[in-house]
C-alpha positions as CSV (number, residue, x, y, z in Angstrom):
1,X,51.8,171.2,136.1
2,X,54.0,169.2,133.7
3,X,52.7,171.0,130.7
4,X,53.8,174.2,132.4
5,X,57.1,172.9,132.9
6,X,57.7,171.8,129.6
7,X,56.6,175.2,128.1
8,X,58.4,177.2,130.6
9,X,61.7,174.7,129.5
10,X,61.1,175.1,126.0
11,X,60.8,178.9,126.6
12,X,63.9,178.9,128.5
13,X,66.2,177.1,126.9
14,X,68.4,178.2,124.0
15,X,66.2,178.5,121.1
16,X,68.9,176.2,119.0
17,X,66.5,173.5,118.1
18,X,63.8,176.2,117.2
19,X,65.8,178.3,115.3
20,X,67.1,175.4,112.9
21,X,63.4,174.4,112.5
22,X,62.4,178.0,111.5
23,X,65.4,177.4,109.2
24,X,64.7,174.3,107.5
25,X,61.0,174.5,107.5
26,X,60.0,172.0,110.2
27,X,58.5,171.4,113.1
28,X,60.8,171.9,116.1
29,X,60.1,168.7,117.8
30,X,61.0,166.8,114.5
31,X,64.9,168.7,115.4
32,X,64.5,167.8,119.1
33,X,63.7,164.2,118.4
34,X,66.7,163.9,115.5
35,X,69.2,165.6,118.0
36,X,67.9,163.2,120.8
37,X,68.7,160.5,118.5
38,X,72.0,161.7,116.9
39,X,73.3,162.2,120.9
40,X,72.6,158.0,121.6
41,X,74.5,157.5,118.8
42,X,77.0,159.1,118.9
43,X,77.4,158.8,122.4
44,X,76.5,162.7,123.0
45,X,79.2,164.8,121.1
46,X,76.3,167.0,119.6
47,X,75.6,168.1,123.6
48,X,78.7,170.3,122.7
49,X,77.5,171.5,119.2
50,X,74.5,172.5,120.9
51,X,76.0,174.6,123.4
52,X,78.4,176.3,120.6
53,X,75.6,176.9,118.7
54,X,73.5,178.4,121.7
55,X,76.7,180.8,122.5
56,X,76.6,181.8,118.7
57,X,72.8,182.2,118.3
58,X,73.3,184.6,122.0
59,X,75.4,186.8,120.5
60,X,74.6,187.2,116.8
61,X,75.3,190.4,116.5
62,X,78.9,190.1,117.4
63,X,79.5,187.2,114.4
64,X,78.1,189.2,111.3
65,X,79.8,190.0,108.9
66,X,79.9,194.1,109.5
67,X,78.8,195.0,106.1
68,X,75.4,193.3,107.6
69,X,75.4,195.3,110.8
70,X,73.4,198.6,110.8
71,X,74.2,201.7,113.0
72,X,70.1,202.8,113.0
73,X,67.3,202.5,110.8
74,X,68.0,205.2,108.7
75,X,71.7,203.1,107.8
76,X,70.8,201.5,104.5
């Protein structure tokens, strides 16, 4: 039951943590565990980072640059 939870959470949420371990080239609880510990010590201000960066990573397409933006495939 509480493995199911914790895969449907980490599922769920916003991919931030994922996405910056695909990005860096390590594992994604190794980002979970160093943003757990950056929000005790900084008395949670990176709760707010997170949540710009989930908006960002949610709507991608609207923040590239539009010389990155294709039309179709066949755009090159």
């Amino acid at each position: 039951m509480i493995s199911k939870l914790i895969s449907w959470f980490e599922r769920q949420a916003f991919g931030v943590c994922e996405w910056w371990g695909k990005k860096l080239g390590i594992k994604t609880t190794h980002v979970r565990m160093y943003f757990i510990y950056l929000s005790f010590f900084t008395f949670g201000s990176p709760v707010i980072i997170y949540f710009i960066m989930a908006f960002m990573l949610e709507h991608k397409d609207f923040f590239k640059p539009k010389k990155y933006r294709r039309r179709s495939v066949w755009d090159l």
